[in-house]
N, C-alpha and C positions, 0 to 999 in steps of 0.2 A: 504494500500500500504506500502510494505517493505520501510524502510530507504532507501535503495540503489536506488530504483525504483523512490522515489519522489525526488531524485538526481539527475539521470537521468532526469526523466521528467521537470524538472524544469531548466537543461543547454539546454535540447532539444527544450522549448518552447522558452528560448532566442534566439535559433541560429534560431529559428520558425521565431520571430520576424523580422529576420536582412534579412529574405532570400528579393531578389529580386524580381521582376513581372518577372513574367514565360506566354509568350505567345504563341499561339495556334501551331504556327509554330517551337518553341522548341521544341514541341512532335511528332517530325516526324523519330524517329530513328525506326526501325522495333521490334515488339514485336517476341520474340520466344517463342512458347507456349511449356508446359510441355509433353512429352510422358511416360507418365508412365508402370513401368512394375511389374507384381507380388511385388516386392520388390525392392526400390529406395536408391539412396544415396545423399543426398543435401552437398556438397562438402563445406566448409568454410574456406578461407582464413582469417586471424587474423597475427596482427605483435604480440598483447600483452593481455591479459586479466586480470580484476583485479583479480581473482581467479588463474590460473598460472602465472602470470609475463610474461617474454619475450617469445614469444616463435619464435621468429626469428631476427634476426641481421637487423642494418638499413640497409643493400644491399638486403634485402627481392623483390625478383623480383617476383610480383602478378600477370602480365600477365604470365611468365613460371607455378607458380606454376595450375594457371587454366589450360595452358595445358596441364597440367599432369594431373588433376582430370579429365579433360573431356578424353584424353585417355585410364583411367580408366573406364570410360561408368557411369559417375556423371550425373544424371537427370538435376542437378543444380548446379548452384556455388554463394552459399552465401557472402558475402564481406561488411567486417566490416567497417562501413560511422562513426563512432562514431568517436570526436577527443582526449576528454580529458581522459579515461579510458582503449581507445583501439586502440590508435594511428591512426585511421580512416579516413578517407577523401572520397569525392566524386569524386574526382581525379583518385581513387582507383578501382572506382566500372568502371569510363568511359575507364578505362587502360584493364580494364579485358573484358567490353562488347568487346571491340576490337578486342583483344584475341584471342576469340572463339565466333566468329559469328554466330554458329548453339547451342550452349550451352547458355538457358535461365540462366540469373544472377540475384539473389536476393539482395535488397538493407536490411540490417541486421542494426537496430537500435532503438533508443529510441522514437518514430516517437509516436507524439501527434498532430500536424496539418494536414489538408488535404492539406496545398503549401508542405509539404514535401516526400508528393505521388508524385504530379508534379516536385520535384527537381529530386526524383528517375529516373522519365520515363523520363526526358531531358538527361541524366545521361545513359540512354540506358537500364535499369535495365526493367527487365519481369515480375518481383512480388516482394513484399515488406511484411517485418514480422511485425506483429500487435502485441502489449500485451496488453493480454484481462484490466490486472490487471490494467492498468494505463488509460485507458479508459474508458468515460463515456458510455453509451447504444448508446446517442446521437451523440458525437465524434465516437465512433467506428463506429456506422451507417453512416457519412457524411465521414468515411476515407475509407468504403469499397468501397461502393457508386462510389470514385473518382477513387480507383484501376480500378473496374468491370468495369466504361466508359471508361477507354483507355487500356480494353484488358486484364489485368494485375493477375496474381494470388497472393491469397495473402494465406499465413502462421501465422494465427491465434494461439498466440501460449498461454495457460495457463498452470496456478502454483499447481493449486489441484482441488478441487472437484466443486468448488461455481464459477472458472473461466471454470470446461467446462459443468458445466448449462447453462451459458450463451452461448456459443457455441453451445449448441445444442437447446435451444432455436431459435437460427437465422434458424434451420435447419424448424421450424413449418412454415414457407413461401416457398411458392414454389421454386424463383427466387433461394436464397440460398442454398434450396436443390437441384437442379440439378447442382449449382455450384459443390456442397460436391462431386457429384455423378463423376461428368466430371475430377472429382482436380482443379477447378479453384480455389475453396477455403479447403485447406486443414489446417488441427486440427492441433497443437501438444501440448506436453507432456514437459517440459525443468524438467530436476529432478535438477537444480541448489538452492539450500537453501539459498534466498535472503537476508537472515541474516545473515549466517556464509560465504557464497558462496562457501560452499563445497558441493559435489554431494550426495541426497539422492537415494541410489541404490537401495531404496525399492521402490520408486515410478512410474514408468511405468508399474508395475505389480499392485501394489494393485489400481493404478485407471484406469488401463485397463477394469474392468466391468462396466466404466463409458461413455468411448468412445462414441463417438453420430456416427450416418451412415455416415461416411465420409473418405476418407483416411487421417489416425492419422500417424505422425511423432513425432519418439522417437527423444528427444534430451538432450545433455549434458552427458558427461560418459561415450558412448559408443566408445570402441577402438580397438577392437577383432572382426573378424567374428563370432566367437562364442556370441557375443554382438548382433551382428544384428541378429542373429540365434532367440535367446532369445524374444528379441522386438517383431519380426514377430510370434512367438508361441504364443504371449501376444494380439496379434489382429492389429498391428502397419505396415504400409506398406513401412514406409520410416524412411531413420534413417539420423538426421544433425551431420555430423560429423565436427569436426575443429581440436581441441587442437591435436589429435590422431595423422591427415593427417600433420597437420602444423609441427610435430616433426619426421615424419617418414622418415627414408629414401627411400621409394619406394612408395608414395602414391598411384601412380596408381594402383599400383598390390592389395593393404589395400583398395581401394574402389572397386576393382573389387571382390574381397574376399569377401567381406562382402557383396555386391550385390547376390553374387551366394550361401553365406549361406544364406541369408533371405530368398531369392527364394525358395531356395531349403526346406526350413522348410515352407512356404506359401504351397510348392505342397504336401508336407509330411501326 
C-alpha cells in the first residue's frame, strides 16, 4: 500500500472508530439502482483534491452542481465524504441524495469498515467505492457482503494489475458474477500514481487486456469526449469524471459529450 493510501486508511479507521450505532430503521431512505447504457458517466463532485488543490470556492453549492450533472444524463453522482484531504463531509452526500431523487449517489472515500457502508446508506447514498488496494480479501468480502444486503452497488476500484486479479477472482462465484453482469458490482481502473498523484495516461490502455467480465470504469484524467471516446475503444463502459466537471463551465453539456462519444465509439 502507497504512503498516501495507508494515510488514508489509517484517518479512515479512526473516524471508523468514533462512528455511532447505526440502526435498522436508519436505512430506510430509498435505494436508486443504476440504468446503464452502452457508455456511462459517474459524475463527481469534489470542493478540493490533494492532487489539484481547490477546485471550487467555499460557496460551492453540491446540490446545484448535481443538478446539472444529472441534466446532463450522469448514471451517477459520486460525492466526496472524505474530511481532511478533500474537504468532505456526509453532510454533503445527504445535500445531494436530496437533490436528485431519481439520480443514484455514490458515497466516494477511504472506506475500511463495514459501519461505514451503513453511515453511506443512512446518508441516502446507492453505492459506495471500494479500494481493492487497502483491503484485506476478508475486509473487502465483509464490506461487499454489507453493500449487496441493502441493495447497494458498489465501484471496486484498483491500481494495476495484482488489484484487478483480485477483482476478477470474486468474478469465479457465481453471486459476484451476475453482480458484474447486472453492474451491481462494477470494476474500475483510477490511473492516479499514488506516489507522485499525478495521472498515468498510459494506464487504462495497457491494463485494458486485463479487465475481468464486468462493466470497467475509467477513472482519473479523463476530461474531453475524445477521452471517453478512447476509454470505450479500450473495452471500459463508464468513465468517473470530477476534476474536468468541477472546473467546467457547462458541465452538463461535458457529460453529455462524453456520454455520446463513448456510445458512439461502443457502437462503432
Amino acid at each position: 500500500m502507497s504512503d498516501f493510501l495507508q494515510q488514508m486508511a489509517t484517518l479512515s479507521a479512526e473516524r471508523a472508530a468514533a462512528a455511532g450505532s447505526i440502526r435498522e430503521r436508519d436505512l430506510d431512505k430509498p435505494v436508486v439502482p443504476l440504468q446503464l447504457d452502452a457508455f456511462d458517466i459517474i459524475a463527481e463532485i469534489k470542493g478540493r483534491s490533494p492532487a489539484e488543490g481547490a477546485l471550487a470556492g467555499a460557496d460551492l453549492d453540491r446540490p446545484a452542481q448535481a443538478r446539472t450533472y444529472a441534466a446532463g444524463g450522469a448514471a451517477a453522482i459520486s460525492v466526496l465524504t472524505e474530511p481532511s484531504r478533500f474537504d468532505g463531509a456526509l453532510e454533503h452526500l445527504e445535500a445531494v441524495v436530496a437533490a436528485v431523487p431519481g439520480t443514484p449517489v455514490m458515497r466516494k472515500d477511504f472506506l475500511v469498515e463495514p459501519v461505514q457502508v451503513l453511515e453511506a446508506r443512512k446518508a441516502g447514498a446507492s453505492g459506495v467505492l471500494l479500494i481493492a488496494a487497502m483491503l484485506s480479501d476478508a475486509k473487502l468480502r465483509a464490506m461487499l457482503d454489507a453493500a449487496f444486503e441493502l441493495g447497494m452497488f458498489v465501484l471496486l476500484e484498483a491500481f494495476d494489475d495484482s488489484d484487478l486479479a483480485r477483482s476478477s477472482a470474486l468474478l469465479e462465484g457465481p453471486a459476484d458474477r451476475e453482480r458484474a453482469a447486472s453492474g451491481e458490482l462494477l470494476i474500475g481502473v483510477n490511473t492516479r500514481n499514488l506516489r507522485t498523484l499525478e495521472v498515468d495516461a498510459t494506464r487504462l490502455e495497457r491494463l485494458a487486456p486485463l479487465l475481468p467480465a464486468a462493466r470497467c470504469v475509467a477513472e482519473s484524467g479523463l476530461a474531453t469526449a475524445d477521452d471517453a471516446a478512447d476509454a470505450a475503444g479500450w473495452g471500459y463502459s463508464l468513465a468517473l469524471v470530477g476534476s474536468a466537471l468541477m472546473r467546467s463551465g457547462d458541465p452538463a453539456r461535458l457529460v453529455a459529450a462524453m456520454r455520446a462519444a463513448g456510445g458512439a465509439r461502443v457502437a462503432a
